[in-house]
VEXTI-595340 format. One line per field, with one value per residue: residue number from 1; residue in three letters; x, y, z of N, C-alpha, C, O in turn. Coordinates in nm, 4 decimals, decimal comma. Each point is the difference from the previous one (the first is absolute). Layout:
<tordos>
pos: NUM ...
code: ALA ...
n_u: X ...
n_v: Y ...
n_w: Z ...
ca_u: X ...
ca_v: Y ...
ca_w: Z ...
c_u: X ...
c_v: Y ...
c_w: Z ...
o_u: X ...
o_v: Y ...
o_w: Z ...
</tordos>
This chain:
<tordos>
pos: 1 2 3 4 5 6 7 8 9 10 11 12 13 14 15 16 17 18 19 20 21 22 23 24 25 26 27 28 29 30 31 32 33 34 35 36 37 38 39 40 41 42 43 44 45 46 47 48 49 50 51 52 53 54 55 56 57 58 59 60 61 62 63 64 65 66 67 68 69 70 71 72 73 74 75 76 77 78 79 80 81 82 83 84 85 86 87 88 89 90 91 92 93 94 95 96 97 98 99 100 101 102 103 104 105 106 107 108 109 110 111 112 113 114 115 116 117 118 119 120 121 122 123 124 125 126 127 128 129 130 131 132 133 134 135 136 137 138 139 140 141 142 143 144 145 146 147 148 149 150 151
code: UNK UNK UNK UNK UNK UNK UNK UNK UNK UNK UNK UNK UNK UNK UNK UNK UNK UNK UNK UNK UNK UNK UNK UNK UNK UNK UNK UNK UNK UNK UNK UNK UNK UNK UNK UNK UNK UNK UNK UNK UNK UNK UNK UNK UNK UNK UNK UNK UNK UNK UNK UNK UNK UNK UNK UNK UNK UNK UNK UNK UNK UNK UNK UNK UNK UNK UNK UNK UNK UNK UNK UNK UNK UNK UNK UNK UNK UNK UNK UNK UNK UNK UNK UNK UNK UNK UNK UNK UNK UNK UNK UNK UNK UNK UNK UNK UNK UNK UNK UNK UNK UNK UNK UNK UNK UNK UNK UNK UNK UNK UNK UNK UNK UNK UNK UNK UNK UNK UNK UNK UNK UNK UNK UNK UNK UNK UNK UNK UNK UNK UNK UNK UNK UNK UNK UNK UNK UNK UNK UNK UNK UNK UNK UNK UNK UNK UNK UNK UNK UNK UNK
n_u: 0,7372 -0,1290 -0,0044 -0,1066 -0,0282 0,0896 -0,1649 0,0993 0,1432 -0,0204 0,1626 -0,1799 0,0509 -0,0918 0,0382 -0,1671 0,1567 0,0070 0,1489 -0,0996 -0,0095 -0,0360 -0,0316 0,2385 -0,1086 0,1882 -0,1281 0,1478 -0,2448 0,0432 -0,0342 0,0599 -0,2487 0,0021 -0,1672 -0,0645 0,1741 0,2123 0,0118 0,1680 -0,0577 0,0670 -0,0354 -0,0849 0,0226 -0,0724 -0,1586 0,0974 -0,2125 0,0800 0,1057 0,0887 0,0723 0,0341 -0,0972 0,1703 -0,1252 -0,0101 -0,1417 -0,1062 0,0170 -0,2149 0,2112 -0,1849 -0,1150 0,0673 -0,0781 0,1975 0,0888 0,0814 -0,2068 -0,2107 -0,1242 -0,1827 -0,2403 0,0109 -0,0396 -0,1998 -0,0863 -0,0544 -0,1293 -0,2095 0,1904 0,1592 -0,1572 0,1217 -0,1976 0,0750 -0,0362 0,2193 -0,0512 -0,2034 0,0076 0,0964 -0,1010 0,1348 -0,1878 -0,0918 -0,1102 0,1943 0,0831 -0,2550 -0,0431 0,0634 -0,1591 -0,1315 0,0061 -0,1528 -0,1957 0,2250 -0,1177 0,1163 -0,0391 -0,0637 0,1371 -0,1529 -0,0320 -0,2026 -0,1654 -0,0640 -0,0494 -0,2101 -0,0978 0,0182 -0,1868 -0,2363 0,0169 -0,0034 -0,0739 -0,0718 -0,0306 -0,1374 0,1098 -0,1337 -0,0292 -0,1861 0,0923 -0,0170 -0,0503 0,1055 -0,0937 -0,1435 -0,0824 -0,1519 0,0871 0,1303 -0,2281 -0,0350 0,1708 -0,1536 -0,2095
n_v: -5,6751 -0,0971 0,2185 -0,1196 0,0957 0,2091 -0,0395 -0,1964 0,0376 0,0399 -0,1502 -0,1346 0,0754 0,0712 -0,1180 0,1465 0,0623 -0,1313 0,0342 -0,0675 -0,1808 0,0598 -0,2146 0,0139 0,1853 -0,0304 0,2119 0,0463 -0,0883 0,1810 -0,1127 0,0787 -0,1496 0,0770 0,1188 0,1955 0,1403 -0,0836 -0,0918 -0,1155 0,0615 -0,0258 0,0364 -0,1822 0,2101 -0,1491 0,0340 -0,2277 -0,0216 -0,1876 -0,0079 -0,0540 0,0544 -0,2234 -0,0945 0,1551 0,0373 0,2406 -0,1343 0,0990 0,1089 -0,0752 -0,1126 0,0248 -0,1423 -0,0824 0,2723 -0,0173 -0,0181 0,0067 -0,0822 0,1214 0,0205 -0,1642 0,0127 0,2286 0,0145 0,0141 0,2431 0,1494 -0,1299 0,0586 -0,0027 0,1462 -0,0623 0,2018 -0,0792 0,1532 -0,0712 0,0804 0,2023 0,0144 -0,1238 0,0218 -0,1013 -0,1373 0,0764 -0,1218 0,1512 0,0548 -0,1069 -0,0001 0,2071 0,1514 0,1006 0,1495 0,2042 -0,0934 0,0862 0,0856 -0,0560 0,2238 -0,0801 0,2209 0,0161 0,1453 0,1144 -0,0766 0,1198 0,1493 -0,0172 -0,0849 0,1965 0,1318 -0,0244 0,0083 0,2324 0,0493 -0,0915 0,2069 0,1733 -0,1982 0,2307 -0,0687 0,1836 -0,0636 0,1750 -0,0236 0,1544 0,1695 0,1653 -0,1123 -0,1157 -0,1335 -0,1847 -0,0786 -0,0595 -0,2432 -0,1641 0,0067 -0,1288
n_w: 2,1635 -0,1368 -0,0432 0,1328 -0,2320 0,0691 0,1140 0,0099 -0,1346 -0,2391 -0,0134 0,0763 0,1949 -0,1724 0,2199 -0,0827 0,1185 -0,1476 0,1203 -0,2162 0,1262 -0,1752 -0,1002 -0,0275 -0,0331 -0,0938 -0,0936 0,2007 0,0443 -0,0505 0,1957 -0,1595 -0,0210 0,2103 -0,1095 0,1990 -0,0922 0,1877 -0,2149 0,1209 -0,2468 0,1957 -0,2310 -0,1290 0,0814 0,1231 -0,1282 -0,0525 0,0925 0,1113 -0,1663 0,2242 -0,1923 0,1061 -0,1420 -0,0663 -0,1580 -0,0098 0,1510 -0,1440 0,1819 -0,0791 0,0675 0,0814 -0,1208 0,2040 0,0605 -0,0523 0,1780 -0,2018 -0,0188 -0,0861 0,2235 0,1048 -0,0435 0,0954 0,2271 -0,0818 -0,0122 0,2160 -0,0747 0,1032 0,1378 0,0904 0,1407 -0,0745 0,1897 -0,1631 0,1845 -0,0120 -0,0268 -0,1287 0,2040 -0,1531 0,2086 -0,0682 -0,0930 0,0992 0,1165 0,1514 0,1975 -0,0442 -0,0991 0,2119 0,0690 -0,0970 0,0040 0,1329 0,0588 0,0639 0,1279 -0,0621 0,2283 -0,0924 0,2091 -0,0571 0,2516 0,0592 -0,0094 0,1181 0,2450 0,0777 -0,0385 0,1808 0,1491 -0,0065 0,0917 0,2453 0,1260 -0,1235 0,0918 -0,0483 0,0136 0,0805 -0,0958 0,1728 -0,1647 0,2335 -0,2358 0,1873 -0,1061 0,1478 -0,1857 0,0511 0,0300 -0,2099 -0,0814 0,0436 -0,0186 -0,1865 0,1246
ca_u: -0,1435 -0,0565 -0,1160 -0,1152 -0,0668 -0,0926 0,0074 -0,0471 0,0714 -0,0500 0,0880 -0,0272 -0,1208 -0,0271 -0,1691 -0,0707 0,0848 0,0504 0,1090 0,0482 0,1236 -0,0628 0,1099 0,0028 -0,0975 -0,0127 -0,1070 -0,1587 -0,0071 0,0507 -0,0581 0,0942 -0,0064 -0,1396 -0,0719 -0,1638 -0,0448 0,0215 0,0989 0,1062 0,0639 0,1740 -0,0122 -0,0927 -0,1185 -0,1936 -0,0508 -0,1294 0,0172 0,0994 0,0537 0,0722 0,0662 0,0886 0,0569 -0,0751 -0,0706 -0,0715 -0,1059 -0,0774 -0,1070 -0,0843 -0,0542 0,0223 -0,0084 -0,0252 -0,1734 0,0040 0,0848 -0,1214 0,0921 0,0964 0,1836 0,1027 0,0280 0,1090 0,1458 0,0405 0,1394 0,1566 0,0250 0,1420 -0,0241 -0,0628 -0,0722 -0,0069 -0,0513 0,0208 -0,1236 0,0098 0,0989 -0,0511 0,0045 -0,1779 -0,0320 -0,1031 -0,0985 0,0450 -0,0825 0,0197 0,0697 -0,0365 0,0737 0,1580 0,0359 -0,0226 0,1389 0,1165 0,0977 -0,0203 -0,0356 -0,0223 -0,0835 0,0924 -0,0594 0,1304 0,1905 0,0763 -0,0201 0,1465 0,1148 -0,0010 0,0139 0,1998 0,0776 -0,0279 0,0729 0,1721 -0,0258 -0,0687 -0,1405 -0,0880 -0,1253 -0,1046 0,0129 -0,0854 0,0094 -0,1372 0,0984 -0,0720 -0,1030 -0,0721 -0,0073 -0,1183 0,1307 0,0448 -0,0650 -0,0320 0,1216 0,0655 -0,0376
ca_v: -0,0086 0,1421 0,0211 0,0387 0,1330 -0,0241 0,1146 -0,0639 0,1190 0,1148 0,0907 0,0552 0,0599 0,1249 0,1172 -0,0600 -0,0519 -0,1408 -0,0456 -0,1515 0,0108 -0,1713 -0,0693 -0,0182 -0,1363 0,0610 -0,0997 -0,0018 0,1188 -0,0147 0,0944 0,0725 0,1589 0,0373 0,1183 -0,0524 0,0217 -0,0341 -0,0943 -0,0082 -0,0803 0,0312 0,1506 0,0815 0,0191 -0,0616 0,0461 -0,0849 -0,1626 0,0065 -0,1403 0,0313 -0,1728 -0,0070 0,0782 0,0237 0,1477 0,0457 0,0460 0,0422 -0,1059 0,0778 0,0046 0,1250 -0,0655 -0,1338 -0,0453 0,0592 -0,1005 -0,0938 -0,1605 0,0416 0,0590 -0,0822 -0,0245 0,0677 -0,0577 -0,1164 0,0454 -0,0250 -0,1400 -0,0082 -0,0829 0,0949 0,1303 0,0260 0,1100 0,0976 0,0950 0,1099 0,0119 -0,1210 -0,1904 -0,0135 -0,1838 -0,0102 -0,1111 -0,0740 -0,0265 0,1280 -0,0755 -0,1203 -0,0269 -0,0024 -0,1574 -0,0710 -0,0128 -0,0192 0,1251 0,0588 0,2207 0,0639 0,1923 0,0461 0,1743 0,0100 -0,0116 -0,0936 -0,0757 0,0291 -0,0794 -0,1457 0,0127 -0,0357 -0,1044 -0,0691 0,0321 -0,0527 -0,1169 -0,0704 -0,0732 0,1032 0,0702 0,1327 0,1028 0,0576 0,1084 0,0946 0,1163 0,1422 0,0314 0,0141 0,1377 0,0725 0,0431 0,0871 0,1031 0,0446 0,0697 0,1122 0,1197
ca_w: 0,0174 -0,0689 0,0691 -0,0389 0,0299 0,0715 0,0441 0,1340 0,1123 -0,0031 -0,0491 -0,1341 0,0355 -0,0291 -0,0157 -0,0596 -0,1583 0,0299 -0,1147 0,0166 -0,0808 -0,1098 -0,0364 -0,1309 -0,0762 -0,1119 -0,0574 0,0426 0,0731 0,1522 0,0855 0,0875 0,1336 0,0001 0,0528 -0,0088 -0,1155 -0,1810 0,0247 -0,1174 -0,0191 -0,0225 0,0268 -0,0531 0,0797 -0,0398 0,1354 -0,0182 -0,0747 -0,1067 -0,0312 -0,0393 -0,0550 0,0023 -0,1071 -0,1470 -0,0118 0,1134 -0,0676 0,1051 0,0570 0,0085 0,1836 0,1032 0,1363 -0,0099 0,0032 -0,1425 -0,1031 -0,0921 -0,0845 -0,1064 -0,0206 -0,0143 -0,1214 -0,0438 0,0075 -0,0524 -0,0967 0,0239 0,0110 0,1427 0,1040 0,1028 -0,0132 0,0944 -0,0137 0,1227 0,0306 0,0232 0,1187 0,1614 -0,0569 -0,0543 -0,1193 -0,0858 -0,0347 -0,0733 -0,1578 -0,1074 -0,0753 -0,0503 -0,0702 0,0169 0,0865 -0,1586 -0,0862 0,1002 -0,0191 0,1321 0,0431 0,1578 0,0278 0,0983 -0,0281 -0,1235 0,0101 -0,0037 -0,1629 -0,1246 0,0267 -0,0626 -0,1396 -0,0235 0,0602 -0,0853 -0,1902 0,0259 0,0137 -0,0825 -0,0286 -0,0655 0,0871 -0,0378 0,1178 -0,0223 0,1217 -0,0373 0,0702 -0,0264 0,0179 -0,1323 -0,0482 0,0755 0,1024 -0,0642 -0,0543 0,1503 0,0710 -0,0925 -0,0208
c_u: -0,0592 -0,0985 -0,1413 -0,0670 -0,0747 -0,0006 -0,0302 0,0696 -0,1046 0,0636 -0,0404 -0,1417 0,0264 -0,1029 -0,0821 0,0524 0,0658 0,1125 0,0858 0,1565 0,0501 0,1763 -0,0198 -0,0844 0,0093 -0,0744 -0,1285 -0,0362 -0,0187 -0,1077 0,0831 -0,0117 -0,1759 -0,0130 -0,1305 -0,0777 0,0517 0,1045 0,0950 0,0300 0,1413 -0,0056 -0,1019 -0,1180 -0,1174 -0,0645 -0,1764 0,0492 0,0235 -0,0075 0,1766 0,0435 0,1316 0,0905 -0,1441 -0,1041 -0,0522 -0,1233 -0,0893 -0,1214 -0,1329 -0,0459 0,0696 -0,0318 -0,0628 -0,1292 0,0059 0,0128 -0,1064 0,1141 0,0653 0,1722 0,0752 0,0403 0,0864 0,0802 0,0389 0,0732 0,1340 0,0236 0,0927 -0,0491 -0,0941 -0,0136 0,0102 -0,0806 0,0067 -0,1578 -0,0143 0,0324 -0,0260 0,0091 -0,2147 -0,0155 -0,0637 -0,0562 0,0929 -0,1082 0,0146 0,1223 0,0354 0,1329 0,1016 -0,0520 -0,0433 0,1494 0,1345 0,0846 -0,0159 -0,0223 0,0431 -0,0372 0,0914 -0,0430 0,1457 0,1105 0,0214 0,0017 0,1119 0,1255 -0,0101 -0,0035 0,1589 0,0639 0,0020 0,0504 0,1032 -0,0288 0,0008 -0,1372 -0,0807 -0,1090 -0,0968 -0,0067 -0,0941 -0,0403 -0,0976 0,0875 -0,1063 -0,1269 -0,1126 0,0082 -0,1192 0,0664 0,0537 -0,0283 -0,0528 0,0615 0,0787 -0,0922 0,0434
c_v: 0,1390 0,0324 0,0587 0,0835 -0,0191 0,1496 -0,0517 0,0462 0,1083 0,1301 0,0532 0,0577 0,1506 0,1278 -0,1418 -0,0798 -0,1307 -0,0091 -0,0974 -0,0121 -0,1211 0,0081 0,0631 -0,1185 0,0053 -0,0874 -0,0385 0,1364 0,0044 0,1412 0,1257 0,1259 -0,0210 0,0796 -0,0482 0,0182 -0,0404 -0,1186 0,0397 -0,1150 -0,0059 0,1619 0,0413 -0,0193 0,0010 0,0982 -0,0319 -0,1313 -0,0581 -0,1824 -0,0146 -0,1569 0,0181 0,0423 0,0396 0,1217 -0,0256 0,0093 0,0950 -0,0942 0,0655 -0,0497 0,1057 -0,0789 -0,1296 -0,0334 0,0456 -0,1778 -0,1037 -0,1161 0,1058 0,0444 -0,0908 -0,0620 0,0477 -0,0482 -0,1682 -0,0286 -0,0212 -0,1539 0,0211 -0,1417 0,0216 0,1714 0,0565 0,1440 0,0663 0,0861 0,0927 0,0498 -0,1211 -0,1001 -0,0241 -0,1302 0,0368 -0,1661 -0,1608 -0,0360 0,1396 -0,0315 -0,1471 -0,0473 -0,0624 -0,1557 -0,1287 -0,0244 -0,0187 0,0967 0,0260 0,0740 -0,0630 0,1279 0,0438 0,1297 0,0425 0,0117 -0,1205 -0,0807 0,0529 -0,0171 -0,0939 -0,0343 0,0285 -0,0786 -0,1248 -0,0138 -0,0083 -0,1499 -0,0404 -0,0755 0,0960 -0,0068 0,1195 0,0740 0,0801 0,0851 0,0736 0,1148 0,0993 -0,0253 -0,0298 0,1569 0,0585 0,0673 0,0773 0,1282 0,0821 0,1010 0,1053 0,1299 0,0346
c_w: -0,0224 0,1477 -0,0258 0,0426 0,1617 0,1202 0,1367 0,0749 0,0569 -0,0801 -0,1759 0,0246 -0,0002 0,0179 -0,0689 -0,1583 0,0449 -0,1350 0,0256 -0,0675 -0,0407 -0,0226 -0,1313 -0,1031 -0,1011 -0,0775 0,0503 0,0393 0,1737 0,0562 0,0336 0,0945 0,0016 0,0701 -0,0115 -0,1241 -0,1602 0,0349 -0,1052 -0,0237 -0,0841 0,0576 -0,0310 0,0844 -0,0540 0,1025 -0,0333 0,0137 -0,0400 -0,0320 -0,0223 -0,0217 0,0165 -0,1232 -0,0763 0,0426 0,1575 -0,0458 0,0788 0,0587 0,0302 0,1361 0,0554 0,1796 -0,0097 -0,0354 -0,1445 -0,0877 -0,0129 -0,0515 -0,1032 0,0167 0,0349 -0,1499 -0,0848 0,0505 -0,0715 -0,1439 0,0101 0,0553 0,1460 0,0381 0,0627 -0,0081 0,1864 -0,0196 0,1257 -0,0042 0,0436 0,1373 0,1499 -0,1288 -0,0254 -0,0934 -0,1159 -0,0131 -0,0695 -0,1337 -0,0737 -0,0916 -0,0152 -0,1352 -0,0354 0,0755 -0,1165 -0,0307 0,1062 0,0203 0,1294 0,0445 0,1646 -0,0084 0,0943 -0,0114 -0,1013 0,0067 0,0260 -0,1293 -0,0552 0,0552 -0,0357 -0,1247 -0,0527 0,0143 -0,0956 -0,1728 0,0103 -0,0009 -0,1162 -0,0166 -0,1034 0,0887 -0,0650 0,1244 -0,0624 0,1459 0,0287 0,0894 -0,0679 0,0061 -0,1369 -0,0657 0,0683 0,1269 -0,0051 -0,0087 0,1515 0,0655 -0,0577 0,0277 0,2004
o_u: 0,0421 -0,0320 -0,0008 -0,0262 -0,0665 0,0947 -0,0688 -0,0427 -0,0291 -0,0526 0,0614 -0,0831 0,0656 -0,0474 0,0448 -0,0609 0,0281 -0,0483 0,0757 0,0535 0,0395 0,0720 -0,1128 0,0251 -0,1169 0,0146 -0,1049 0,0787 -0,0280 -0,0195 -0,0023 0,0726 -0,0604 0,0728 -0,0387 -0,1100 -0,0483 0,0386 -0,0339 0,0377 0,0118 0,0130 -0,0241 -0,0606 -0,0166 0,0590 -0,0947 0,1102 -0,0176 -0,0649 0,0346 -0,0208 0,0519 0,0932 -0,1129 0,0292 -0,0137 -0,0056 0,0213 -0,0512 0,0395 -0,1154 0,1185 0,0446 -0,0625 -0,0359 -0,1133 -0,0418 -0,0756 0,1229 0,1227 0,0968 0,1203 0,1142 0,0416 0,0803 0,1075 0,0570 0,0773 0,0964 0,1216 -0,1015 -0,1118 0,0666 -0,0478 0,0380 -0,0281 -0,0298 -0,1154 0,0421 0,0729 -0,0002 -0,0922 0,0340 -0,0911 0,0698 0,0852 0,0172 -0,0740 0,0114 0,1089 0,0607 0,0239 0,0690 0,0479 0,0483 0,1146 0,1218 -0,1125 0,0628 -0,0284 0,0002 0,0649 -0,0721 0,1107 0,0783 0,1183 0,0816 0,0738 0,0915 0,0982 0,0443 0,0465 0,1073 0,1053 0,0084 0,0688 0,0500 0,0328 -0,0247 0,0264 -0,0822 0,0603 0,0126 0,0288 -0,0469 -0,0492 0,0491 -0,0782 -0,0200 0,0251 0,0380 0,0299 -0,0214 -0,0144 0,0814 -0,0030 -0,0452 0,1010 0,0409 -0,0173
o_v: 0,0992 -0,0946 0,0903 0,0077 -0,1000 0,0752 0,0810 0,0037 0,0226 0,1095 0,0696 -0,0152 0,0292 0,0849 -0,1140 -0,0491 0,0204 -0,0222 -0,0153 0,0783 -0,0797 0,0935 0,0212 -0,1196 0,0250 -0,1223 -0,0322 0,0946 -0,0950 0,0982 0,0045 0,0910 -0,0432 -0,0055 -0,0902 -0,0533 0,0123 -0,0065 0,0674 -0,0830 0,0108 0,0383 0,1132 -0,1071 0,0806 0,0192 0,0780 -0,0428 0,0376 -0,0580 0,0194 -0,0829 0,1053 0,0725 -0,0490 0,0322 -0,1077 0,0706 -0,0145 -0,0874 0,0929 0,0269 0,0263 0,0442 -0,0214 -0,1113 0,0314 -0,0335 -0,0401 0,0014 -0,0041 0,0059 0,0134 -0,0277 -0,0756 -0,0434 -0,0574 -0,0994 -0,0625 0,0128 -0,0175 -0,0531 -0,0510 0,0800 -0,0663 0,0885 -0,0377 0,0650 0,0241 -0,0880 -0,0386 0,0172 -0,0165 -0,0091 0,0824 -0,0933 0,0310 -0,0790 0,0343 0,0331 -0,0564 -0,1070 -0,0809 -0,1009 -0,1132 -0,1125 0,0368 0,0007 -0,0247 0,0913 -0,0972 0,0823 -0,0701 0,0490 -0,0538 -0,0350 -0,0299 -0,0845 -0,0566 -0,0014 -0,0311 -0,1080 -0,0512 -0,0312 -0,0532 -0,0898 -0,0265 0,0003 -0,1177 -0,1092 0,1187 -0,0869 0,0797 -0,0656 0,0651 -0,0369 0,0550 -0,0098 -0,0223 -0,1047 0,0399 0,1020 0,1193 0,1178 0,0895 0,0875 0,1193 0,1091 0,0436 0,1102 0,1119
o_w: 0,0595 0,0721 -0,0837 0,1201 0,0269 -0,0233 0,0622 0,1153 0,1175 -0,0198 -0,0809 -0,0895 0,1000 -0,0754 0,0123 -0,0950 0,1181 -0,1110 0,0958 -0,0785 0,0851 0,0349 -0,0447 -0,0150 -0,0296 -0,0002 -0,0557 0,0003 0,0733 -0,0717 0,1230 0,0401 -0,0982 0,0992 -0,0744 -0,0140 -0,1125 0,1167 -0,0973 0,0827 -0,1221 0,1163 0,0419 -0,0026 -0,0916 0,1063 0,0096 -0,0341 -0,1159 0,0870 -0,1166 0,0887 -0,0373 0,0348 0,0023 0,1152 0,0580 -0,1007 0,1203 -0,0700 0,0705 0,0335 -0,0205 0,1059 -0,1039 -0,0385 -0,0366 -0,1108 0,0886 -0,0071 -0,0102 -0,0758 -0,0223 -0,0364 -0,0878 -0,0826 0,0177 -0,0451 -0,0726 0,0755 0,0073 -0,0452 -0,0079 -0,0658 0,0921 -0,0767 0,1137 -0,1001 0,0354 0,0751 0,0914 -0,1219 0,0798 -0,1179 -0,0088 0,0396 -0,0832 -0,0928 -0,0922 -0,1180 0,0107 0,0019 -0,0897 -0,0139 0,0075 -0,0126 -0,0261 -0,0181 0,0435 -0,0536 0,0700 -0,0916 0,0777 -0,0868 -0,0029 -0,0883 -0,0159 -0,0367 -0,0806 -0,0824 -0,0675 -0,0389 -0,1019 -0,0518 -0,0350 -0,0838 -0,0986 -0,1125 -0,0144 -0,0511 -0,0191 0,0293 -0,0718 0,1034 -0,1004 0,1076 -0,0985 0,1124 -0,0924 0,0615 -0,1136 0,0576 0,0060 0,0289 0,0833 0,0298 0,0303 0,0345 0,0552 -0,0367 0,0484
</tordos>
């Protein structure tokens, strides 16, 4: 029996860093660590937003937080054809509208909300499973933020 990424011990808690530790997945992509400012996926660290599909390109995502998100960005996730859609909203658990993603419910498609570490344990859990999931992450800071905290 294989086991599934998960840090419910606590043992993957780091200072402010959370590192996950996923099953061998080969072929898909897998979560393998979050910090308050960037995610990995496998090894390669995002430190923005992101659309991650169970297989195939990482895309970038233009939500920075749940009062950002318009029908347009659910409409981008209807490219990658998931089942389901798990959105992580950033470090607190934040709803979003069921008429922001009117879409995905047009096309029988599922969303759960979650604040993002857990979106991305459930999002492993789920690509170990095999399922096609979308993992739409809200991580780091808008760029106005950004620019904020640099002077």
């Amino acid at each position: 029996m294989s086991s599934v990424p998960n840090d419910l011990a606590g043992s993957g808690v780091q200072g402010d860093r959370l590192k996950f530790q996923p099953d061998t997945l080969d072929g898909v992509n897998a979560i393998s660590r979050l910090e308050a400012s960037r995610i990995w996926v496998h090894q390669t660290p995002f430190e923005s937003s992101l659309l991650v599909p169970w297989v195939g390109t990482v895309a970038p995502w233009s939500a920075w937080q749940t009062s950002d998100l318009r029908p347009e960005h659910f409409e981008q996730m209807l490219a990658f054809k998931p089942e389901l859609v798990i959105l992580g909203s950033g470090a607190k658990l934040s709803f979003v509208s069921p008429a922001q993603y009117r879409v995905l419910i047009e096309h029988r498609i599922g969303i759960e909300t979650m604040d993002t570490a857990a979106a991305c344990r459930t999002y492993n859990v789920l690509v170990n499973e095999g399922r096609k999931v979308l993992g739409a992450f809200m991580v780091g800071k808008a760029p106005a933020e950004q620019d904020n905290s640099a002077s």
